[in-house]
N, C-alpha and C positions, 0 to 999 in steps of 0.2 A: 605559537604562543596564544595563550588564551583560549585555546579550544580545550575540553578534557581531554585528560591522558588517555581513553580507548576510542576517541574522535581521532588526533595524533594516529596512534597505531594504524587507525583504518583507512587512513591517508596513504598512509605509508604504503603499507601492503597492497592497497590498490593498485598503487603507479607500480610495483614488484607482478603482481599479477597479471594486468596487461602488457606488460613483455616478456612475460612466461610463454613456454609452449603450452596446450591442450594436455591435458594429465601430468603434470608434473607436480613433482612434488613439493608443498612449502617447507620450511624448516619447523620442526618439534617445538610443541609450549614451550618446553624447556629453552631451546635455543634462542626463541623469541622473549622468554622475560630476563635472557641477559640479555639479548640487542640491544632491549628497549627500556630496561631498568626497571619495567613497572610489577604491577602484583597481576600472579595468577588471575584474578578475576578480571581484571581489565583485559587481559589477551584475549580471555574467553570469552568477551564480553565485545572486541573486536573479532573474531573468527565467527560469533551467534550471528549480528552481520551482518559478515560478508556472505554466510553461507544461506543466511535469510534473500539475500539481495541474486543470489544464482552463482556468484562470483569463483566460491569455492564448494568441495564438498569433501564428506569426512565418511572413510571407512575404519570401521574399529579394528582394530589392531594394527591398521597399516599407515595411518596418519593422513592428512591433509593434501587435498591436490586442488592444483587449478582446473577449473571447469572449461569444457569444452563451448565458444560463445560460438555460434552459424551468424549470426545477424547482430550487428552492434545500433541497437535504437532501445530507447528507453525502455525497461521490464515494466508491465503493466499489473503482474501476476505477486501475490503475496503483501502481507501487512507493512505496506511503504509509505512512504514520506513525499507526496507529489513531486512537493518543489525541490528536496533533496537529488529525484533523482533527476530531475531538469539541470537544478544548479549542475551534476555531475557532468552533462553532456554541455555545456556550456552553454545553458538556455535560461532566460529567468522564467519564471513558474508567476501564476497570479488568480484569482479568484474572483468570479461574480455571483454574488448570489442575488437570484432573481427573486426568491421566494420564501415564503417561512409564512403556512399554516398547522390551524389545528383541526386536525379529521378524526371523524372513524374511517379505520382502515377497510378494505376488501377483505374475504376468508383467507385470502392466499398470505396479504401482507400481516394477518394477525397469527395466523398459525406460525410463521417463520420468528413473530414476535411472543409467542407465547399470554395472545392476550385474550381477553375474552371480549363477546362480542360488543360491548359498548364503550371497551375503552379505548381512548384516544391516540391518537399517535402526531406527532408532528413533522409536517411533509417539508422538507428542505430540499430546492430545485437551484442548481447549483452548475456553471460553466467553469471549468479550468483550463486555463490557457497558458501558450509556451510563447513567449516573444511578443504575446498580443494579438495572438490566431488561437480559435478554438480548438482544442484540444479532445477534452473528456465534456460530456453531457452528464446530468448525473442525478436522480432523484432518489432522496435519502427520507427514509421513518425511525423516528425516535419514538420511543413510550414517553408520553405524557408524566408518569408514575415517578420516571425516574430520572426525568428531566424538565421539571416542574419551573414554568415561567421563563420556558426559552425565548429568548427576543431576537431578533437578527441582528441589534447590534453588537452584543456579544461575536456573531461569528462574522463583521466585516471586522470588526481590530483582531480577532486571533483565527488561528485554523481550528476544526470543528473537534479532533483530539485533543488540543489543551482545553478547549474548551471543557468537555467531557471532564479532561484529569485535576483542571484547576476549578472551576465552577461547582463541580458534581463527584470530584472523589472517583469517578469511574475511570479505571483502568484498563485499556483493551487489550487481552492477552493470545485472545485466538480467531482468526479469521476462516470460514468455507465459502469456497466460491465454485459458481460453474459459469462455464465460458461457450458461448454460441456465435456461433460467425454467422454476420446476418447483411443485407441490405437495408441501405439506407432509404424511409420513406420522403417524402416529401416533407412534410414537418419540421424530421429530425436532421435532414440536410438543410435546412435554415439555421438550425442550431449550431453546428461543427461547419458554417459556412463551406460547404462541399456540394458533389453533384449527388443529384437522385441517384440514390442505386449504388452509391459509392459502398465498400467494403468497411464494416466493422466490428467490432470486438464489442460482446452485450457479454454483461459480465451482471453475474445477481450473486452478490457478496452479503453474507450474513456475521457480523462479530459478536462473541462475546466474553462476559465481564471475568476479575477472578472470581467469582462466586458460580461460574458457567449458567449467567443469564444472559439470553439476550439483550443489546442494547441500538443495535444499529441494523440497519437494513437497508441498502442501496442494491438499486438498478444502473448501470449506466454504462453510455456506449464511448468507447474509445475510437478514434479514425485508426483506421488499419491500417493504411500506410506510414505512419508515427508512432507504432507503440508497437512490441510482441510479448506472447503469453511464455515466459520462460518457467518451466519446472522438471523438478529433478524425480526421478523417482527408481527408488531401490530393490531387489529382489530377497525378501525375506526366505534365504536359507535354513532355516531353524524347524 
């Protein structure tokens, strides 16, 4: 009660899929918008996802299956929800942000942002943690342009998303990322309170808007033994 009706669904089907076998199949749109009474869009809108999240995956013409999971810890990979997927594992989620200026970028961080060479970007230096242990490290660029008189306290009462969708109209519909298994320096193991050298996940994620601009630019390192990079990927036959 209380949550929306394709929130509902994906509850559901959740707790259904972790006692599923590996490749098995779910039941048909059809069969699930009698289960659950709801409109086609809401099923679809539960199965976008779960299949976002690794959960399921979909071949056309042969319907819906559970995906195969090797390791059950948190996905780190694709356009998520921190604390959504903490809360899932039974963890609370929380956020420090250490920082919020305003720079000119390097060539690297302007090229990714599409800017030229004297405009500005805001650098947002940012801890997440699960239970109140660091978690993710995380240094984020905004354009200036188009997020005009960011303050930090804007993002200690909301996440840096609503922020974006309520503040600024901006919608994020597409994420690329590439992922580098690296050692931890000394620095960055102060940060993720961990040992030198310890194993992590360096992740340089670029988003953008519906208009396909960019809006966001993070770097950031995940602890390795907390987090894995789950992705699906298909063999275009055609």
């Amino acid at each position: 009660m209380g949550k929306p009706l394709y929130r509902q669904v994906i509850l559901d089907l959740e707790k259904q899929i972790k006692n599923m076998k590996p490749n098995a199949k779910l039941p048909s749109e059809r069969q699930l918008l009698v289960k659950y009474g709801v409109s086609r869009n809401t099923v679809r809108l539960a199965l976008q996802d779960l299949e976002e999240r690794g959960l399921i995956y979909r071949l056309h013409g042969k319907g819906t299956f559970a995906s195969s999971t090797f390791l059950n810890q948190p996905n780190i990979g694709g356009m998520y929800s921190f604390s959504e997927e903490l809360k899932r594992t039974g963890q609370k989620a929380s956020t420090k942000n250490q920082s919020l200026d305003l720079i000119i970028p390097d060539k690297n961080i302007a090229a990714q942002l599409n800017l030229g060479p004297t405009e500005k970007t805001y650098k947002l230096v940012r801890l997440r943690l699960a239970n109140n242990e660091p978690r993710i490290f995380s240094t984020s660029y905004l354009p200036e342009k188009i997020f005009p008189e960011l303050v930090i306290d804007d993002l200690n009462s909301k996440p840096l998303y609503t922020v974006m969708k309520e503040k600024y109209n901006q919608i994020s519909v597409m994420a690329f990322e590439d992922v580098e298994a690296v050692c931890l320096n000394s620095e960055e193991s102060k940060n993720l309170a961990e040992e030198v050298g310890a194993p992590s996940l360096k992740i340089f994620r670029k988003t953008i808007n519906d208009k396909n601009v960019p809006v966001e630019f993070t770097i950031s390192l995940a602890r390795g033994d907390k987090f894995v990079y789950r992705s699906r990927q298909y063999n275009d036959l055609s």
